[in-house]
N, C-alpha and C positions, 0 to 999 in steps of 0.2 A: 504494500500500500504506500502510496508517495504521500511523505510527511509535508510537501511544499507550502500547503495550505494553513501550516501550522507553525510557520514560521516567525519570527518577530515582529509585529507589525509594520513597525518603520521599514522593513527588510527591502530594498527596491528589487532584489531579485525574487520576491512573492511572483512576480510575473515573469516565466524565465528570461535568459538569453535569447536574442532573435538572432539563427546561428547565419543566416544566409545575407541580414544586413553588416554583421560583425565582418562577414568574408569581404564582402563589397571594402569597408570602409578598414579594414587593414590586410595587407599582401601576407603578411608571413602565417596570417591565421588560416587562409584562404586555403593553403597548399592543404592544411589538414583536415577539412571538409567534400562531404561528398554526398551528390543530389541523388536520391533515389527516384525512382520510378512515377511514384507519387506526387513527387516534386519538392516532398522535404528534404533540407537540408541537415546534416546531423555529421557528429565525427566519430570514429572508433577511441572509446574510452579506452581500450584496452592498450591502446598505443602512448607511452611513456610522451613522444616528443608532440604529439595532439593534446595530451594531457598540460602538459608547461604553458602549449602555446595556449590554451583556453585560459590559464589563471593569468598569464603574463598578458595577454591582451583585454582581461577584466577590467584587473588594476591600471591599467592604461588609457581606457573608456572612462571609469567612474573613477577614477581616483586621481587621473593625472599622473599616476606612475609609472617610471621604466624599472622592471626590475630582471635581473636575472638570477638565476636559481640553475644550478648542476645534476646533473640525469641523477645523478647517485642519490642525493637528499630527499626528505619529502617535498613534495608538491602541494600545497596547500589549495584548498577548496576555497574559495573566493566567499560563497555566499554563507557555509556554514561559521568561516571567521568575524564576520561582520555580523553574525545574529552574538555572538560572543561580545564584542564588541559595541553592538544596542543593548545589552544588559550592561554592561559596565555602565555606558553612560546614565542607566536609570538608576543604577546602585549610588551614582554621585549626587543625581536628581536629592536622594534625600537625607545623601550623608553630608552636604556641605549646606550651612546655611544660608537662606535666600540674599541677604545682605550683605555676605562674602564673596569678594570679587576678585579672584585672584588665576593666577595659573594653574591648572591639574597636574598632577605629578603621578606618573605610575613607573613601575615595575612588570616587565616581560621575564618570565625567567624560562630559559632554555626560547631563545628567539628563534632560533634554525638559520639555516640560510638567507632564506626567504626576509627575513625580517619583519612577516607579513603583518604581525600586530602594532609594531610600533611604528611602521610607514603608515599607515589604514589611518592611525589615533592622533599621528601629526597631519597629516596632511589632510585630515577630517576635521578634527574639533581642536588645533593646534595644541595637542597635549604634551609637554612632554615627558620624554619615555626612556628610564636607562633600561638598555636591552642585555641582558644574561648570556653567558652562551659557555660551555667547557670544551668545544673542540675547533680546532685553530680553522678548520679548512672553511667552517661553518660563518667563525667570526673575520674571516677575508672576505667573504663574500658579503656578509650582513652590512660590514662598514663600506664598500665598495656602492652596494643599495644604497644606501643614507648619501652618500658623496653623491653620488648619482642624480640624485633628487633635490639636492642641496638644503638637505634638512638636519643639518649639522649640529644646528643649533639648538633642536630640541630634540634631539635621539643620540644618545650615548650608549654606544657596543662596547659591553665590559666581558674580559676576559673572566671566570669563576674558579674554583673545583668543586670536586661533584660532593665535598665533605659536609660544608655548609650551603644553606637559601640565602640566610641573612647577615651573615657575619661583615657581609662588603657595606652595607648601610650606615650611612655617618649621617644622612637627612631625614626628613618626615616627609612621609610619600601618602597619597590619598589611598591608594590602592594597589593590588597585587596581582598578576594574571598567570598563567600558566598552562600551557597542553601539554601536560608529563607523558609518559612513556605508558600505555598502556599492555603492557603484555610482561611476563615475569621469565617468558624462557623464549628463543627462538620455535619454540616447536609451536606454541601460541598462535603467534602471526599462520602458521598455514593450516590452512582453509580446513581441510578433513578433520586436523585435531580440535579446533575450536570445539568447546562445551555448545552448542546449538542443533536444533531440529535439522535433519535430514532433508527436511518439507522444503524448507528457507530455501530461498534462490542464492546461488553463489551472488557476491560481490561483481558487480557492471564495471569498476572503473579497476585498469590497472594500477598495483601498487608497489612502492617502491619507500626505501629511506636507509638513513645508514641505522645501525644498531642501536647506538646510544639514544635516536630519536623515538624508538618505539619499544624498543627492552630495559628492564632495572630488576635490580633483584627484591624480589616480591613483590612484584605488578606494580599496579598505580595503588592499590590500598596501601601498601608499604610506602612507596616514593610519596604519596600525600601524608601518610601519616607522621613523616617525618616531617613534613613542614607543618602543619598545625603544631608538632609541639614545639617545631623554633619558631614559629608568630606565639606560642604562649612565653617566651623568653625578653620579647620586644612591643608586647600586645600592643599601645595604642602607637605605637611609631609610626604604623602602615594604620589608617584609618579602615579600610577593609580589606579584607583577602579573598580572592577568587581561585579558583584550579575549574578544568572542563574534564571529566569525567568521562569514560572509553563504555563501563558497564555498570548495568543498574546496579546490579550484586552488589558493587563497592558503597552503596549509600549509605546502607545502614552501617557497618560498621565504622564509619569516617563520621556519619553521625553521631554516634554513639560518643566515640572520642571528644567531640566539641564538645560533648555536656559534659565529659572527665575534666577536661581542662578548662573548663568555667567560663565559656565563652557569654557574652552577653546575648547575641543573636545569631541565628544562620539563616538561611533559606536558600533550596534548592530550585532548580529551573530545568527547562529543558530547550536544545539546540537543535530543529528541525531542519534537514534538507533532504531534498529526493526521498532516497527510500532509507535515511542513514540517522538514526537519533542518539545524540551526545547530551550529557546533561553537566550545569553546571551546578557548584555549590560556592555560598557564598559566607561569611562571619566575620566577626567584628567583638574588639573587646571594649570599644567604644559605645557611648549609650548611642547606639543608634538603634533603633527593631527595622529591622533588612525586611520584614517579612511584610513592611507597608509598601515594597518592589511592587509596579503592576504583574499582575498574573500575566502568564501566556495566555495565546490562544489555546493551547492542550488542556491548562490548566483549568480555565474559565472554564472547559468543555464537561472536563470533570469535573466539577462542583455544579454544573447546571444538572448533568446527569442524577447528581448526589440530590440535586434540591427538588427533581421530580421523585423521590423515593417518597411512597406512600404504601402504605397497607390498610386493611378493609379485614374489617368482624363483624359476621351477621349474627346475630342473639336468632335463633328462630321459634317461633310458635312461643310469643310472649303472650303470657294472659290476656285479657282482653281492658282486666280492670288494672294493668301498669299502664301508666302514663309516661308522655313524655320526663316531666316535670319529676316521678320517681325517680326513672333512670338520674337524671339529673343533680338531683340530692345525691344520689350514690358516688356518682364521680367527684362532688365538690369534695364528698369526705376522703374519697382517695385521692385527688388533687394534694389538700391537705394535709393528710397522711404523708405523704411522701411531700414534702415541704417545695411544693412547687410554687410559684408566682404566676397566675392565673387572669384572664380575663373573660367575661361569659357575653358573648352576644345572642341576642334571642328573637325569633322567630316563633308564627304557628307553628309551623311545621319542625324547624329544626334549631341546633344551638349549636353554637360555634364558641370554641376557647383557644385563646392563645396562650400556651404556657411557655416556662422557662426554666429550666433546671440546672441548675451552679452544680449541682454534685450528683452522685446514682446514690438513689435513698432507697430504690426498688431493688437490689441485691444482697444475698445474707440476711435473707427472711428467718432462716433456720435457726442463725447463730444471735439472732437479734431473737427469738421468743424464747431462748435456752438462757442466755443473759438475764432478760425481765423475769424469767422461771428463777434463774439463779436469788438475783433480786427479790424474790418474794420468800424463798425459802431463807433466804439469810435473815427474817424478820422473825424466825420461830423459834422457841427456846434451843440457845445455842449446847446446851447440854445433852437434848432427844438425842437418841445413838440411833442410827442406823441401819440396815443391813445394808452390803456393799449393794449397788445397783452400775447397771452398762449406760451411759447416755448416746445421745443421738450419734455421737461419732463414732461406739464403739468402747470408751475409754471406758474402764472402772473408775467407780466415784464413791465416797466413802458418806456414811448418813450426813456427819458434821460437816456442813458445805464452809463451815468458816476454818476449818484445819488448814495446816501447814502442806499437807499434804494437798490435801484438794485444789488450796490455790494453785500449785504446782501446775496438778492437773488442769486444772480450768485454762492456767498461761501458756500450757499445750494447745490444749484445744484451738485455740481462738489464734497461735500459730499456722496450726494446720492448716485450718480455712483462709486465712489471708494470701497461705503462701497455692491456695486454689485458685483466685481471683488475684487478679491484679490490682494495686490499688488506683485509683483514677486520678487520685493527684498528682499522682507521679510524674507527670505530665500536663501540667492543668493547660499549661500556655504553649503546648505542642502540637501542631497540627500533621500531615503527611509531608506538609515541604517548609515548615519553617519553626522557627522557635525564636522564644524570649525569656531570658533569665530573670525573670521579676523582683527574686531574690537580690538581686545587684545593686538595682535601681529600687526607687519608688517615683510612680508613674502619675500621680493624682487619683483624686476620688474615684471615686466610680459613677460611672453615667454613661449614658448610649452613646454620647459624644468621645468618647473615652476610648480608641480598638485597642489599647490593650487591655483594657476589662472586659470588652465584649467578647474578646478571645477567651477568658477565663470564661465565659457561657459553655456549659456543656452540650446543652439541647435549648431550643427555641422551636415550636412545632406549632402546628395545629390541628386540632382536633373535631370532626362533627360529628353529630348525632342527628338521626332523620328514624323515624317511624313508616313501614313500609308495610303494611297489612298486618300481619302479627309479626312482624319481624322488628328487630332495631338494629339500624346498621349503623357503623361507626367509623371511620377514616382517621387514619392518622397523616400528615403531612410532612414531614422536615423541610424548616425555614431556614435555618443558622445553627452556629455552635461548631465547637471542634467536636462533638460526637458525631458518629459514624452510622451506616444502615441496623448495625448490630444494636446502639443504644436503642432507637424506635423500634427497633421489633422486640426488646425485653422490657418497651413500655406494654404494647400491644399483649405484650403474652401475659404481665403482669393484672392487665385487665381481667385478663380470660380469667385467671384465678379466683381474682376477686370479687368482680362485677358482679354477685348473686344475685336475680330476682325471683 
């Protein structure tokens, strides 16, 4: 399926390349196209020197640049760097204040040949950009591009090693980019050993690069994981830090890390072209929350999808003498019950609520009547003895619920079950692609004006009720919240339990 459509908006290649006006208006691209039958024009991707001349006459058309780039190196894709590069500029969008008026400063680390990011960022939004690089042949060519261009002045090719990311930093940089090395062994890169479906269609475009641009020892999870923990050595130096991500696989645990090392925010994104999707990930140890970045278009797609999740329970063959207005009582009290924030619109025919839920009050029904059980028996002469009895887990438990022993038992217990369910806080300000350390900062009050309170919203839904012959049907909705299809369907089911008429 071509991801084209799901590109960055800004992206001017959303609407391809016209290959047959590109032939016309430059010679050397011309040689490597050819008209079919049909009358389209098209090139062989498979062909290394068709492949140069497409990026090298891109950047030529829309950029105003000459660059050259050596059969051996990679060959960079024009449109998927530039969606990389529209996300940076929206990560600046709300990490630099509106009344701050100054120059952007970034970091390319591992630039390639090509130089492709920090030509694009000068000669686009006049950024500039010291370029990374650890092998020689890589950084003669890279500063040869820059000369080339005459953009001398705002792109600096520094030589590195591959020990340290940060150690050459002596300034304060806005930001950090990177396309690390996605693959952990050569056998990786080729095609049959890759981890993927058989289904999947080989790769269209031939490929090529020297070693060090696509192999490291343990992948990119390793090669990133080393730089998050030297950006936690220097956090607010670089205002935010970016890498572009090879496979999904690598998210979670690179995520994971940013909340080890205490990051204030992340957010993850994705890098559409053709049929090829890259994703990037962003953080900051600066109070900024990354996660007010616009969505993609991918993204918007899936939360629209998420915001059409609804389920449906019909009550059937309800007496004749329940009324709407019974049913209705019965939910305020389970509203209630489970400490929801509620609002009731009403109709003949049906009622509508809007609820809200900060926290899941509807799970550990079990362990919550074994407690209030506990609770009552603790109010009975602490003396009555006994006989051992099994509670609901299994455990033995001794008559004297106030013993040494029982409490023991009782702080198993309630172990147990915790470590069954996850707990929901865990995560209160985390959603699938982003996160905010609330813990770090304090954000202001709370109020709808407020996104990072409303992130702390678990469920936001709606609810109806309608009367249908002897039936009562019910709908659930999901509006908002970082909870997920699975919270509304263990509101729904919690109903079924309860709802007795």
């Amino acid at each position: 399926m071509s991801m084209t459509k799901y590109m960055h908006p800004r992206n001017i290649y959303k609407t391809p390349p016209n290959f047959k006006q590109l032939a016309i208006d430059y010679p050397d691209f011309r040689q490597h196209v050819k008209q079919e039958l049909s009358g389209k024009v098209s090139i062989d991707f498979k062909n290394l020197e068709a492949l140069r001349s497409l990026t090298c006459t891109l950047l030529k058309k829309d950029f105003g640049l000459d660059v050259q780039i050596p059969l051996n190196k990679l060959i960079p894709t024009i449109p998927l760097r530039l969606n990389y590069i529209l996300w940076i500029e929206d990560l600046m969008e709300i990490s630099i204040p509106i009344n701050e008026t100054r120059d952007i400063k970034g970091i390319d680390i591992g630039t390639g040949a090509s130089c492709v990011y920090p030509l694009i960022a000068a000669s686009k939004n006049k950024w500039h950009m010291l370029a990374t690089e650890i092998d020689d042949n890589s950084i003669e060519f890279a500063r040869n591009n820059v000369v080339a261009n005459q953009l001398e002045v705002l792109i600096e090719v520094q030589k590195v090693t591959k020990d340290a990311f940060f150690d050459h930093i002596t300034n304060e940089y806005d930001f950090v980019m990177c396309n690390p090395p996605f693959f952990a062994s050569h056998q990786e890169v080729i095609f049959e050993f890759k981890s993927r479906k058989h289904s999947r269609p080989r790769p269209k475009n031939a490929f090529v690069a020297a070693p060090q641009e696509i192999v490291a020892h343990g992948g990119e999870v390793e090669f990133i994981s080393r730089m998050i923990k030297e950006s936690q050595t220097i956090q607010t130096k670089i205002k935010v830090y970016t890498t572009m991500i090879g496979h999904a696989s690598s998210l979670a645990p690179l995520k994971k890390l940013l909340r080890d090392v205490d990051v204030v925010s992340f957010k993850q994104t994705e890098f559409c072209q053709g049929n090829t999707t890259r994703w990037g990930l962003a953080w900051t140890f600066c109070d900024i929350d990354l996660r007010k970045v616009p969505e993609t278009t991918l993204a918007v797609q899936r939360k629209q999808k998420k915001e059409n999740t609804s389920f449906q329970y019909q009550i059937t063959n309800v007496p004749e003498t329940v009324t709407l207005n019974d049913v209705h009582i019965k939910l305020q009290d389970i509203f209630t019950e489970l400490e929801f924030d509620f609002r009731v619109k009403q109709t003949k025919i049906l009622y509508s609520y809007d609820i809200e839920a900060k926290k899941n009050t509807w799970q550990h029904q079990r362990r919550k009547r074994r407690a209030a059980q506990r609770a009552g028996n603790s109010s009975n002469d602490s003396n009555e003895s006994k006989s051992p009895s099994m509670d609901d887990s299994g455990i033995e438990t001794l008559g004297n619920q106030n013993s040494p022993m029982n409490a023991g038992v009782e702080r198993t217990t309630e172990l147990i079950e915790q470590m069954k369910v996850k707990s929901p806080k865990k995560r209160e300000l985390d959603d699938d692609e982003g996160y905010y350390n609330n813990k770090r900062f304090k954000t202001g009050a709370e109020s709808d004006e407020n996104p990072i309170v409303r992130r702390n919203l678990l469920l936001s839904a709606k609810i109806s009720m309608f009367k249908d012959a002897n039936n009562i049907n019910i709908e659930l909705s999901w509006n908002d919240g970082h909870g997920n299809r699975d919270v509304l369907h263990q509101i729904l089911q919690y109903l079924k339990n309860n709802l007795k008429l």
